[in-house]
PDB file of N, CA, C and O in Angstrom:
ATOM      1  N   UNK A   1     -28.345 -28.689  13.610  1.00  0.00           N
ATOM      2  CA  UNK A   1     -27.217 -28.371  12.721  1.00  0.00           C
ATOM      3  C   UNK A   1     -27.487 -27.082  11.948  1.00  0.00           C
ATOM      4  O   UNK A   1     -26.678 -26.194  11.681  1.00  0.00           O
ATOM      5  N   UNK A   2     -28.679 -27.150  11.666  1.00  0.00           N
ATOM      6  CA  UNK A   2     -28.985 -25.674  10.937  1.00  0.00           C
ATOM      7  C   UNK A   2     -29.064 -24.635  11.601  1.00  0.00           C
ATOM      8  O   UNK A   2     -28.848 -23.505  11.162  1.00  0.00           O
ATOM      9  N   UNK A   3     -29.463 -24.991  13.012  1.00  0.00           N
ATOM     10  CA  UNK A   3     -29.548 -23.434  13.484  1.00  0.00           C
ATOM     11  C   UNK A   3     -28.510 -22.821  13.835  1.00  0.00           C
ATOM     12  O   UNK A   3     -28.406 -21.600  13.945  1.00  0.00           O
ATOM     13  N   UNK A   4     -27.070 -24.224  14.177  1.00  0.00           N
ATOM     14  CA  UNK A   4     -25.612 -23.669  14.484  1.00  0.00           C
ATOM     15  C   UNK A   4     -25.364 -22.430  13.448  1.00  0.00           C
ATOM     16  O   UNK A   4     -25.205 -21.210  13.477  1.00  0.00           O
ATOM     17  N   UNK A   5     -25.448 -23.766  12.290  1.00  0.00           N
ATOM     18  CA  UNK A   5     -24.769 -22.818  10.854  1.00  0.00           C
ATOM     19  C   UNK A   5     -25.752 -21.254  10.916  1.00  0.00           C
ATOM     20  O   UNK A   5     -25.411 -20.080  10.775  1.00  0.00           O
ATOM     21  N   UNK A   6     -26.865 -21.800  11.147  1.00  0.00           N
ATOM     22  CA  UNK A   6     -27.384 -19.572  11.324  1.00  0.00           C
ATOM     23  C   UNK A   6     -26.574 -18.653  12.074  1.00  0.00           C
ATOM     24  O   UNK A   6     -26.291 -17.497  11.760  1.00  0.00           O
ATOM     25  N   UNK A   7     -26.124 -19.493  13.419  1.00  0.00           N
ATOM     26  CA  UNK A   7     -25.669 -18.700  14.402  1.00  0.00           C
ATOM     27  C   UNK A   7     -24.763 -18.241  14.159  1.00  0.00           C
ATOM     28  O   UNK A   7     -24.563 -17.031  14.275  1.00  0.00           O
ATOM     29  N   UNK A   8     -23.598 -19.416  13.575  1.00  0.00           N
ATOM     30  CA  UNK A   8     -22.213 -18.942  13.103  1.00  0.00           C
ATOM     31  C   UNK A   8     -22.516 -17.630  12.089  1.00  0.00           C
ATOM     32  O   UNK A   8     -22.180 -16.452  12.214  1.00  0.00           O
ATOM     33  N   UNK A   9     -23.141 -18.182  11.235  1.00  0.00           N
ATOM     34  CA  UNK A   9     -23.054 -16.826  10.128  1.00  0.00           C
ATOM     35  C   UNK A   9     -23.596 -14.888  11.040  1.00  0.00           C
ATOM     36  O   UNK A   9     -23.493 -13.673  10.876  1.00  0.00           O
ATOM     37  N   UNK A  10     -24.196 -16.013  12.028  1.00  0.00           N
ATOM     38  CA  UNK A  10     -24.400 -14.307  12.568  1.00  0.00           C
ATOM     39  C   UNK A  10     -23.108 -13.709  13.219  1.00  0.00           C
ATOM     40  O   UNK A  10     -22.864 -12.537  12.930  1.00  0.00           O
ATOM     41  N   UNK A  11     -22.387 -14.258  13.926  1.00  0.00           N
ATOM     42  CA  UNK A  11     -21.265 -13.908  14.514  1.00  0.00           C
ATOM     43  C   UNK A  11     -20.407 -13.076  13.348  1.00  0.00           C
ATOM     44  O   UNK A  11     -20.040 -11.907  13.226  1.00  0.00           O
ATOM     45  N   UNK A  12     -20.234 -14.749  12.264  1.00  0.00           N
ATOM     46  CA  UNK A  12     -19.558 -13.850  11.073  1.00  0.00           C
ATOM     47  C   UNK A  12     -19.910 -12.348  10.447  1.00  0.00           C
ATOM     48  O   UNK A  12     -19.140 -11.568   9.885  1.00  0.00           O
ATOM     49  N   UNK A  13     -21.193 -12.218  10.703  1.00  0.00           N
ATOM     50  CA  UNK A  13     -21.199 -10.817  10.340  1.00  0.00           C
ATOM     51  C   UNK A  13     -21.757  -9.946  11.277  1.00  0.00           C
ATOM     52  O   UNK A  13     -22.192  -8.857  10.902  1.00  0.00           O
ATOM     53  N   UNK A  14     -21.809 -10.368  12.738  1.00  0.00           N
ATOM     54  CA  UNK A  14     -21.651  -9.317  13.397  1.00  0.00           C
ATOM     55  C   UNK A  14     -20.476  -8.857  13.900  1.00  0.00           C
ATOM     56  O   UNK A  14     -20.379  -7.841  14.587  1.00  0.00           O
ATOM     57  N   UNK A  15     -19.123  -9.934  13.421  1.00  0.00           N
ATOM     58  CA  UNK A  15     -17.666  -9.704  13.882  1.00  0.00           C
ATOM     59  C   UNK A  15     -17.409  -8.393  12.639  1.00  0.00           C
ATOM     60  O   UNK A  15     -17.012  -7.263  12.923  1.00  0.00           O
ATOM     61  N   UNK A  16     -17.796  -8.952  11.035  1.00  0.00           N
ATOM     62  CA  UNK A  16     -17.541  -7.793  10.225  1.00  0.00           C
ATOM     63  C   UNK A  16     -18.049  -6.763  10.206  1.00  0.00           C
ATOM     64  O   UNK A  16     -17.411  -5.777   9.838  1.00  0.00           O
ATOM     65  N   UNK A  17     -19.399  -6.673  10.610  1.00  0.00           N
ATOM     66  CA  UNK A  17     -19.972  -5.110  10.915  1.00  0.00           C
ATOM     67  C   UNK A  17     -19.155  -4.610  11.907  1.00  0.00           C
ATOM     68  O   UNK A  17     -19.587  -3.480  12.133  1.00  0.00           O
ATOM     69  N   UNK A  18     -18.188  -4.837  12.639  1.00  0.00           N
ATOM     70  CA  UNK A  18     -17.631  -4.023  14.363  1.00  0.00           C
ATOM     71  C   UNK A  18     -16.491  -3.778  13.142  1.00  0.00           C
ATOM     72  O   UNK A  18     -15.981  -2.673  12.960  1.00  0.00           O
ATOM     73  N   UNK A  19     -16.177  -4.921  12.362  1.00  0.00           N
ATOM     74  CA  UNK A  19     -14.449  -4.632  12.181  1.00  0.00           C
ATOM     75  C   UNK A  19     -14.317  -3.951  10.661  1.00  0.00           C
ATOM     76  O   UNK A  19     -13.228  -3.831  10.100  1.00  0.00           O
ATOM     77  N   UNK A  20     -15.406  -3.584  10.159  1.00  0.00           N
ATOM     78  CA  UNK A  20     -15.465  -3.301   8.814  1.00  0.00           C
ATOM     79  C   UNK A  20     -14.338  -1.821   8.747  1.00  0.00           C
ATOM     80  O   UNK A  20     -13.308  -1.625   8.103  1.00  0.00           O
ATOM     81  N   UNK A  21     -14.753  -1.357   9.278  1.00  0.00           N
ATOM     82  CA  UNK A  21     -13.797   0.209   9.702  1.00  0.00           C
ATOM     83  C   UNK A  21     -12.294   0.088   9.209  1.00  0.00           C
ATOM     84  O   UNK A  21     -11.609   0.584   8.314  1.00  0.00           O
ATOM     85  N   UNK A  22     -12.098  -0.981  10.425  1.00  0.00           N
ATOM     86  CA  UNK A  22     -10.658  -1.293  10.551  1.00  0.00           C
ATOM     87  C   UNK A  22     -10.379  -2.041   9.267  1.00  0.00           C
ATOM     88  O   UNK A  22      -9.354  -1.869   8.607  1.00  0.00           O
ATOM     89  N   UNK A  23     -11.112  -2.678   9.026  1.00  0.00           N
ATOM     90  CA  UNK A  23     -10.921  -3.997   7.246  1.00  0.00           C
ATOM     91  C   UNK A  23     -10.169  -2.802   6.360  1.00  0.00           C
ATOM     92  O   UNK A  23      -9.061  -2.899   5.831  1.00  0.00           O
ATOM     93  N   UNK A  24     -10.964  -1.776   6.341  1.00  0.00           N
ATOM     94  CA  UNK A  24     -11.134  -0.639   4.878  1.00  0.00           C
ATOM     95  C   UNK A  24     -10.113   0.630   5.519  1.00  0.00           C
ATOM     96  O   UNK A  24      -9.839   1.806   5.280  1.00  0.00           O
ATOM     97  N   UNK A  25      -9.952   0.134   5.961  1.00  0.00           N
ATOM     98  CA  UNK A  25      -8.128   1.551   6.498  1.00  0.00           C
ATOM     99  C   UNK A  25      -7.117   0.993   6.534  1.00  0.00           C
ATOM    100  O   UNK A  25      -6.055   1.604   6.421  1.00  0.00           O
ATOM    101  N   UNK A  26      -7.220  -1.058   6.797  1.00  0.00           N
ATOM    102  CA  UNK A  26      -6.216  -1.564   6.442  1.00  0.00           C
ATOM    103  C   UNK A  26      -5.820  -1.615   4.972  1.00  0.00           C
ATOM    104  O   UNK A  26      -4.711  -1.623   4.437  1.00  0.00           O
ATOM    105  N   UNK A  27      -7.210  -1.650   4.417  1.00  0.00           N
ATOM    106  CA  UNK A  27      -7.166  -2.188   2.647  1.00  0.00           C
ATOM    107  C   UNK A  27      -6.527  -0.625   1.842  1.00  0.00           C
ATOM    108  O   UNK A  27      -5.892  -0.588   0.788  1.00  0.00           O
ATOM    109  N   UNK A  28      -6.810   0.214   2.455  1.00  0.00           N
ATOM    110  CA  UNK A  28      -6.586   1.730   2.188  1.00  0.00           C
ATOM    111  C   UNK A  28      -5.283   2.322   2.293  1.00  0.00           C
ATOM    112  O   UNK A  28      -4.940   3.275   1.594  1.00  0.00           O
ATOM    113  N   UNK A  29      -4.431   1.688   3.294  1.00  0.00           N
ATOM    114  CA  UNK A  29      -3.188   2.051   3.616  1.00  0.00           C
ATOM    115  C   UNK A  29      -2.273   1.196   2.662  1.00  0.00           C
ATOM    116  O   UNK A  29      -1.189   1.619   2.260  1.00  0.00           O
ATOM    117  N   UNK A  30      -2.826  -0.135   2.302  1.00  0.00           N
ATOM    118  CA  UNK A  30      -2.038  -1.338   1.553  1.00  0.00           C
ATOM    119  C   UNK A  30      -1.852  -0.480   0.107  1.00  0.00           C
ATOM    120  O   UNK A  30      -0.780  -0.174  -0.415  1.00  0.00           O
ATOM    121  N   UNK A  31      -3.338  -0.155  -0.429  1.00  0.00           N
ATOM    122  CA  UNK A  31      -3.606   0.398  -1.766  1.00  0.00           C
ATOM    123  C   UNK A  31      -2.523   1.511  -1.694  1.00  0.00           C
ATOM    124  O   UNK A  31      -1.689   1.591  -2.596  1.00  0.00           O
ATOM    125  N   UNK A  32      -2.514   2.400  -0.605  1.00  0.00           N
ATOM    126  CA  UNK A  32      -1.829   3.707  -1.306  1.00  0.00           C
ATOM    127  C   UNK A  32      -0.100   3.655  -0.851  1.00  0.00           C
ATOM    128  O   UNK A  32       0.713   4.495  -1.238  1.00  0.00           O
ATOM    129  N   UNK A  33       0.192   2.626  -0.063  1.00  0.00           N
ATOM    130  CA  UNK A  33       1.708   2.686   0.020  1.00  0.00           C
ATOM    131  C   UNK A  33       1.917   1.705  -1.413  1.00  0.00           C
ATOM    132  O   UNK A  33       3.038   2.022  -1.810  1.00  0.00           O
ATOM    133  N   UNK A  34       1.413   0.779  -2.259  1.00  0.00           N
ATOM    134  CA  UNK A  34       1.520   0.476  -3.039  1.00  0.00           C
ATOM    135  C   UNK A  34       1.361   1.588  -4.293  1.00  0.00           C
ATOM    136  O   UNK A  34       2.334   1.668  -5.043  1.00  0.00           O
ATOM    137  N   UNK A  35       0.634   2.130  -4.468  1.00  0.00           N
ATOM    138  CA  UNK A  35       0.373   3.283  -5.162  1.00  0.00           C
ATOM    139  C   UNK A  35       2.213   4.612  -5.020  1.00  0.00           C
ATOM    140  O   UNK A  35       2.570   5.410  -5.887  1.00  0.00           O
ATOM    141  N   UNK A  36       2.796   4.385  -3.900  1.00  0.00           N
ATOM    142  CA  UNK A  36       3.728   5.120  -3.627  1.00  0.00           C
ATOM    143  C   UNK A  36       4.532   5.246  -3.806  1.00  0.00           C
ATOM    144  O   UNK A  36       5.166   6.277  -4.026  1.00  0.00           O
ATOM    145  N   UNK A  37       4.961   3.625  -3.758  1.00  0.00           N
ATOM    146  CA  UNK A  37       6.170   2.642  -4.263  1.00  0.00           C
ATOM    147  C   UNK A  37       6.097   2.856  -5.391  1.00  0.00           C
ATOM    148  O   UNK A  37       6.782   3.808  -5.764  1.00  0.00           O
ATOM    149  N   UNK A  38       5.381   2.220  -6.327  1.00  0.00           N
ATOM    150  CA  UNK A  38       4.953   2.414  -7.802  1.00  0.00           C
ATOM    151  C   UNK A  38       5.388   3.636  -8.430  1.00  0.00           C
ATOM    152  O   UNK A  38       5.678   3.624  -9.627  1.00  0.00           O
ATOM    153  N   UNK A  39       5.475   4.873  -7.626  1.00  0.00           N
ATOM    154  CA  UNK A  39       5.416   6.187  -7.905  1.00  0.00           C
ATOM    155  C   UNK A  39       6.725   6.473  -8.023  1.00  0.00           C
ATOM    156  O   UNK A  39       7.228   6.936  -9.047  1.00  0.00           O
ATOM    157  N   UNK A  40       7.535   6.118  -6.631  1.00  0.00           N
ATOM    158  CA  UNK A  40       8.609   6.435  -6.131  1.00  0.00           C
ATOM    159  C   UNK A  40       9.721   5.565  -7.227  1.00  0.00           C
ATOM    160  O   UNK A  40      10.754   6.045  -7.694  1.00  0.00           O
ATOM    161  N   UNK A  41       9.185   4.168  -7.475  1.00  0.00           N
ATOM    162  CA  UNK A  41      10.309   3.474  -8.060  1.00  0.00           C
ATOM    163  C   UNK A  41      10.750   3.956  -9.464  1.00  0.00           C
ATOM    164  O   UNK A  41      11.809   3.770 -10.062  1.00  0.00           O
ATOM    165  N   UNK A  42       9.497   4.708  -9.857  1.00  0.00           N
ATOM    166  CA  UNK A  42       9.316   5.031 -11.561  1.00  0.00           C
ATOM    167  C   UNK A  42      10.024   6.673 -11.545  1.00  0.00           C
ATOM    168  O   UNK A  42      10.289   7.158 -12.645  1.00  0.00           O
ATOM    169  N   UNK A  43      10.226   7.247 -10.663  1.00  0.00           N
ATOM    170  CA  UNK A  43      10.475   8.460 -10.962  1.00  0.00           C
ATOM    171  C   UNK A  43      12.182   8.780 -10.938  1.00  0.00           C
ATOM    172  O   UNK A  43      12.751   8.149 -10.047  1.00  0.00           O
ATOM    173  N   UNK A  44      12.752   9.338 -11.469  1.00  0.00           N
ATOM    174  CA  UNK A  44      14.117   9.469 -11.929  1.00  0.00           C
ATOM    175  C   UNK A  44      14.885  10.966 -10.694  1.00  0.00           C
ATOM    176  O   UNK A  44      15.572  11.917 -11.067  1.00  0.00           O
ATOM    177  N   UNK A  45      14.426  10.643  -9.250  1.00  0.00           N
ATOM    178  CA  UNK A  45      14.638  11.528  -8.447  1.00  0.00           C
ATOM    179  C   UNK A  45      16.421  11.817  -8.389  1.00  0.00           C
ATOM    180  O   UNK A  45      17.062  11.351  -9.331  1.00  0.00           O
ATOM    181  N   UNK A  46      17.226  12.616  -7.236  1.00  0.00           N
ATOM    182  CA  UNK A  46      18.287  12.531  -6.963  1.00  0.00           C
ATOM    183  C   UNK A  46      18.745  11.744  -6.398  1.00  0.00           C
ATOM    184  O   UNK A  46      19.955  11.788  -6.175  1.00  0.00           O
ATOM    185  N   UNK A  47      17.953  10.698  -5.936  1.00  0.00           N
ATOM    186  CA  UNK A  47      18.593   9.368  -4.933  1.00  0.00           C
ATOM    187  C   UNK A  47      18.381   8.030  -5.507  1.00  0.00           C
ATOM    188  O   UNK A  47      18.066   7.025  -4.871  1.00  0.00           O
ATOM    189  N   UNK A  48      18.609   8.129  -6.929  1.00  0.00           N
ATOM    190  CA  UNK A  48      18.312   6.885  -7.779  1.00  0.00           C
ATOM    191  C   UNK A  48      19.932   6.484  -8.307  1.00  0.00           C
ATOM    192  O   UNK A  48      20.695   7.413  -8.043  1.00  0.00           O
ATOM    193  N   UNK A  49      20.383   5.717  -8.755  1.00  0.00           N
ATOM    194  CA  UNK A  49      21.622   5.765  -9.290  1.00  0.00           C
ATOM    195  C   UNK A  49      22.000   5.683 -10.387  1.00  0.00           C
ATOM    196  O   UNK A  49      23.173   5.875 -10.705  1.00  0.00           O
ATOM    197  N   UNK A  50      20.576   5.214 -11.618  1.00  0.00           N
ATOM    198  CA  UNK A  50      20.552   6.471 -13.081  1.00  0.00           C
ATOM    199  C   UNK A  50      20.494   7.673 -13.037  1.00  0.00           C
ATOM    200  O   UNK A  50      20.913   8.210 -14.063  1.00  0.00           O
ATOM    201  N   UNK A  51      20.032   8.554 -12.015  1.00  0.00           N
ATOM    202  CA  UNK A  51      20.039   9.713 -12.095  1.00  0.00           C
ATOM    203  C   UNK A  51      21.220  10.235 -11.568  1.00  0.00           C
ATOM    204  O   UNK A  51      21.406  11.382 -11.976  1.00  0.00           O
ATOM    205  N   UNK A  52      22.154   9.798 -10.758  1.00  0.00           N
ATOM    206  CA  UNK A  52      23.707  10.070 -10.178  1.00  0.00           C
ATOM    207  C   UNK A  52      24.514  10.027 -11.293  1.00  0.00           C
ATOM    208  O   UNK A  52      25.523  10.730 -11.345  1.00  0.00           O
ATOM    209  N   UNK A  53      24.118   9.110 -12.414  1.00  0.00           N
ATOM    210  CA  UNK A  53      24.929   8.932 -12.982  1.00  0.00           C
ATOM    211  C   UNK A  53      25.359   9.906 -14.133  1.00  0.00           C
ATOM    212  O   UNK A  53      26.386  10.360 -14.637  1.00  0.00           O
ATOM    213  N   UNK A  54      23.574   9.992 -14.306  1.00  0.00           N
ATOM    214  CA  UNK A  54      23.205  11.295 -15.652  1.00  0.00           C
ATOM    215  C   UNK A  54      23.657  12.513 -15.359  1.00  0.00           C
ATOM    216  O   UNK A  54      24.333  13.153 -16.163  1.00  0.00           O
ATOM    217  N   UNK A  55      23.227  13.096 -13.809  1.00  0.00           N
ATOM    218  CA  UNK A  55      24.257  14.230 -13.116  1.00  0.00           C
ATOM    219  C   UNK A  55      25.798  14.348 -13.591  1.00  0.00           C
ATOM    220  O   UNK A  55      26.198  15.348 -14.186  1.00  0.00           O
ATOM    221  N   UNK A  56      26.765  13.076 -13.233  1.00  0.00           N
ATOM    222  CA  UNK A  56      27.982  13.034 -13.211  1.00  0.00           C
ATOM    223  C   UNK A  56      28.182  12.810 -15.096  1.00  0.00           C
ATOM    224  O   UNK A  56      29.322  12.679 -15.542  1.00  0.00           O
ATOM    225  N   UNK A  57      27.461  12.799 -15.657  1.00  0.00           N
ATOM    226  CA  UNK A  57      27.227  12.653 -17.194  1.00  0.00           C
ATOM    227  C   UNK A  57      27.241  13.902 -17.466  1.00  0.00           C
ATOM    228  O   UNK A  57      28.202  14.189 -18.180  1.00  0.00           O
ATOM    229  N   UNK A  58      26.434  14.967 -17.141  1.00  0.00           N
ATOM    230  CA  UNK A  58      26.087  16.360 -17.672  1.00  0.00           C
ATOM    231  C   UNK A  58      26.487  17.207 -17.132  1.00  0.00           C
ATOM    232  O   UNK A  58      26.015  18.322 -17.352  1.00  0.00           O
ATOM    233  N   UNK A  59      27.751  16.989 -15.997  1.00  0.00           N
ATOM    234  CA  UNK A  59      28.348  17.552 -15.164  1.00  0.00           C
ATOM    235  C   UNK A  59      27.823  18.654 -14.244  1.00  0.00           C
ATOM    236  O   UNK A  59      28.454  19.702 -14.111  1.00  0.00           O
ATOM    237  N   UNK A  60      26.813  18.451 -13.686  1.00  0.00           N
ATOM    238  CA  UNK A  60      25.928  19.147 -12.584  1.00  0.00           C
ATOM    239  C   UNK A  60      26.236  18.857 -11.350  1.00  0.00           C
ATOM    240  O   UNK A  60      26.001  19.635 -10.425  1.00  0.00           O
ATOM    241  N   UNK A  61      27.062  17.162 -11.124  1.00  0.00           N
ATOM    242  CA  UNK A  61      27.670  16.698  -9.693  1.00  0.00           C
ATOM    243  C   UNK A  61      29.431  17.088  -9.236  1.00  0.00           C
ATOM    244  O   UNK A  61      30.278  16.396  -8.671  1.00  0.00           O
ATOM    245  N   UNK A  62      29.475  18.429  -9.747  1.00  0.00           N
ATOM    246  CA  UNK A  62      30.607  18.777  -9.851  1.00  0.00           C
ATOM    247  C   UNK A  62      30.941  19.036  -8.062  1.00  0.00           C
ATOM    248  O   UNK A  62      30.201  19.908  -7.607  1.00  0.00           O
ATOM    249  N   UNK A  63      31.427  18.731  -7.543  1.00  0.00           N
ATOM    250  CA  UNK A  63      31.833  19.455  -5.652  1.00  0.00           C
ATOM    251  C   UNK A  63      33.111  20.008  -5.818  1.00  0.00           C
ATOM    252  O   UNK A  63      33.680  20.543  -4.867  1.00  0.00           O
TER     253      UNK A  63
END
């Protein structure tokens, strides 16, 4: 029984040493499209619809 449980744990970390790469570019891509969103939702761009509105407020959306 003990030597299973060694074995398993070796697999377990010889599966994470191959996949560690891939772990930390998945965890990397999660972090910074979150980081983006965050960015994107907070900023008062031209494609927001407080900012359409403030345009058509200060009359800059004149056509």
């Amino acid at each position: 029984m003990v030597r299973q449980n060694r074995l398993d744990q070796w697999f377990a970390y010889e599966w994470l040493s191959d996949n560690l790469f891939s772990i930390l570019l998945i965890g990397l891509s999660v972090v910074l499209a979150i980081a983006v969103w965050m960015v994107v939702r907070r900023s008062d761009g031209w494609y927001t619809r407080r900012a359409a509105l403030r345009r058509r407020r200060d009359g800059e959306d004149e056509t």
